[in-house]
C-alpha positions in Angstrom: -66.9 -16.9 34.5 -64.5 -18.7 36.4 -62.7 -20.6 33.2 -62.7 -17.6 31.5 -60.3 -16.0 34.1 -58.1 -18.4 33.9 -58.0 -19.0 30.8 -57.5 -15.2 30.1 -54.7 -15.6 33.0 -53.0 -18.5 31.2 -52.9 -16.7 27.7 -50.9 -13.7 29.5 -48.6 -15.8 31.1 -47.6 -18.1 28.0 -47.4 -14.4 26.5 -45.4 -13.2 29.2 -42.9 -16.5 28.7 -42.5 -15.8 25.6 -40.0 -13.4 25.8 -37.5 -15.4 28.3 -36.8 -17.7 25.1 -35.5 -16.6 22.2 -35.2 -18.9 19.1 -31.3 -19.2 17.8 -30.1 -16.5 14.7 -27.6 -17.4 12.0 -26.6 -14.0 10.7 -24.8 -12.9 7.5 -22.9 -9.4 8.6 -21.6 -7.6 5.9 -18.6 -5.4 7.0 -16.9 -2.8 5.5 -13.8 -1.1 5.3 -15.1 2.8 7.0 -12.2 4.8 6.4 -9.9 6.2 3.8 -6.3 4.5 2.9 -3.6 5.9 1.3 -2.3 4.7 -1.7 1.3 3.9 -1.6 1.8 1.1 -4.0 2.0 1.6 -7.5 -0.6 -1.1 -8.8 1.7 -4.1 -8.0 0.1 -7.6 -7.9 -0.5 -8.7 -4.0 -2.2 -12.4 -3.5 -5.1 -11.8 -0.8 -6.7 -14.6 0.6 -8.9 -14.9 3.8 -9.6 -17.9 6.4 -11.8 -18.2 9.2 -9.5 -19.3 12.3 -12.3 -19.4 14.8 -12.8 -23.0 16.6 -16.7 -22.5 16.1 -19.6 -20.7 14.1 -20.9 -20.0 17.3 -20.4 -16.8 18.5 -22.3 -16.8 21.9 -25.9 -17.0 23.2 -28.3 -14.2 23.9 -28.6 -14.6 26.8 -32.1 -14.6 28.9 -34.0 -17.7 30.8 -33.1 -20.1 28.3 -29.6 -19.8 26.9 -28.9 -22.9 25.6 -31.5 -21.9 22.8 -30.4 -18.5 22.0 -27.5 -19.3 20.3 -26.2 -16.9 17.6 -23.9 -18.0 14.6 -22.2 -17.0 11.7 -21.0 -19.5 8.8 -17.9 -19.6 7.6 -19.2 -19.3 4.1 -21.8 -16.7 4.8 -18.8 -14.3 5.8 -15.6 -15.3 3.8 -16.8 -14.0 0.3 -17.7 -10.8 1.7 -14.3 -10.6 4.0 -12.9 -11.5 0.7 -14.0 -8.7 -1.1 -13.4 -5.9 1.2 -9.6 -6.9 1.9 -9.3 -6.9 -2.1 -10.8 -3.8 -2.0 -8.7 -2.5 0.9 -5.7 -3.7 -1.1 -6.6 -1.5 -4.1 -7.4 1.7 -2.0 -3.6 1.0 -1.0 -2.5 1.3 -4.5 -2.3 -2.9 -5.4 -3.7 -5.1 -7.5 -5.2 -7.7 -6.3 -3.9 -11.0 -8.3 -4.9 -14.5 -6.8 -2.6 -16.0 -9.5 0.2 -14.4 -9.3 3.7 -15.9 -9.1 6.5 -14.7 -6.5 3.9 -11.8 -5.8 3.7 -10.9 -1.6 1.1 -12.4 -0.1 -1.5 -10.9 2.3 -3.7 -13.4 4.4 -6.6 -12.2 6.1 -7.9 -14.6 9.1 -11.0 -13.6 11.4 -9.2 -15.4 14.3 -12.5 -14.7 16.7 -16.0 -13.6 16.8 -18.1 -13.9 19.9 -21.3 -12.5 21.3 -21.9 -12.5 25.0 -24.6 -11.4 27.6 -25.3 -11.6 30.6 -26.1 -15.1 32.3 -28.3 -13.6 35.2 -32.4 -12.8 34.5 -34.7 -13.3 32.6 -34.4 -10.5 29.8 -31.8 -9.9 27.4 -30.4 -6.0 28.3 -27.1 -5.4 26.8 -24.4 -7.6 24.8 -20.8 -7.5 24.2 -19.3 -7.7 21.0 -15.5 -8.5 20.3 -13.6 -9.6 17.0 -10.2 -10.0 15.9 -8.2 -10.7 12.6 -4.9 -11.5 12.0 -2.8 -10.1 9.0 -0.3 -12.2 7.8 2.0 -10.7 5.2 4.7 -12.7 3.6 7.1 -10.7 0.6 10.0 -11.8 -0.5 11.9 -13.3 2.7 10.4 -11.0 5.1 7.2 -11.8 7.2 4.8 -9.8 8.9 1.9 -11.0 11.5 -0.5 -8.5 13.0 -3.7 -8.3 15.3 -6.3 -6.0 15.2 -9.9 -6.2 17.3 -12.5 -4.2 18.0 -15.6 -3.8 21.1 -18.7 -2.6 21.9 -21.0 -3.0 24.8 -24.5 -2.0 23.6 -27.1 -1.9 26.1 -30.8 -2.7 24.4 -34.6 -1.9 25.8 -35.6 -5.2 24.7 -34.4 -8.4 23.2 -32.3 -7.6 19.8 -33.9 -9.2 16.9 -31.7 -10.6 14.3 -31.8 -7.5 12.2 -30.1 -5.5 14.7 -27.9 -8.5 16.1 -26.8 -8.8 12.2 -26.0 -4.6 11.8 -24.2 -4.5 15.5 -21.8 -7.3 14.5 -21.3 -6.0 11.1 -19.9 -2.4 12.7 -17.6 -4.4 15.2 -16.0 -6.2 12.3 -16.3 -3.5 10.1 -14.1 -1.8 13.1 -11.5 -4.2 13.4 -10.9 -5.1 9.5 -10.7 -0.6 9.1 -8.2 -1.0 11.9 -5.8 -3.7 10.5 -6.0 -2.5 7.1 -5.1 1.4 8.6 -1.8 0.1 9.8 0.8 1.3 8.0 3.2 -1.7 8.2 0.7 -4.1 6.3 1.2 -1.5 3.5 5.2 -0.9 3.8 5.4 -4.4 3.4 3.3 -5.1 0.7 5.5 -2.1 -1.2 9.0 -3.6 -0.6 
């Protein structure tokens, strides 16, 4: 009777420890541009090209009893064809043509300069994260040059530990945020126009 207690007292603490450590996630956001543009070129040929600027894939941890082996990542190539895509597709709501070929053309550069994932380092359970990214826009037509910065926040607060689903969706709206942002600046446009 005894060995069965404990046993049964053993199970519910390894089940109980289980939720202090969470197992790393490599997530694939796919952002999106969520507003409208206006058009104000008339279909000229822009060069778009994106980089990732960040120093690591490694956005942050998740936090909890065990940090060191919650870390949370996104690869380079995981989110530069999609980035790719949408500031092509951003271009062509402003009335471009996107044209990776094309000679004396302006140039638009898109660079996710940061990305980065961060929760509290106190307790045992995960409760809330903060989310931050950047880009930087760098436009270059004819001699004139044009370098902007655009981010974007949120602090979500969770019940329990976020899975990777929902780690994946929450960073996809916080870049999806800042790339609407850069793109909704009207100078980008003006310059790609001149």
């Amino acid at each position: 009777m005894m060995n069965r207690a404990l046993l049964g007292l053993i199970a519910l603490l390894s089940l109980s420890l289980v939720g202090c450590a969470h197992s790393p996630q490599q997530l694939k956001p796919q952002p999106r541009l969520n507003a409208a543009l206006v058009a104000v070129g008339q279909g000229q040929p822009v060069v778009v090209r994106v980089a990732d600027g960040r120093p690591s894939p490694k956005l942050g941890t998740r936090g909890g009893l065990y940090p060191e082996t919650s870390a949370i990542s996104v690869q380079g190539q995981d989110i530069l064809p999609r980035l790719q895509a949408e500031a092509e597709a951003a271009v062509r709501l402003l009335g471009f043509t996107p044209s990776p070929n094309a000679y004396n053309a302006p140039q638009l550069t898109l660079t996710l300069a940061d990305l980065q994932y961060q929760s509290p380092k106190e307790g045992m359970y995960v409760t809330e994260a903060d989310i931050r990214a950047t880009f930087r826009v760098d436009v270059q037509s004819g001699g004139r040059r044009y370098s902007g910065r655009y981010g974007a926040s949120l602090n979500q607060r969770f019940g329990m530990a976020p899975n990777q689903e929902t780690n994946t969706k929450l960073v996809s709206d916080v870049l999806s945020d800042a790339l609407t942002r850069a793109f909704k600046d009207p100078t980008i446009a003006q310059m790609l126009a001149q």
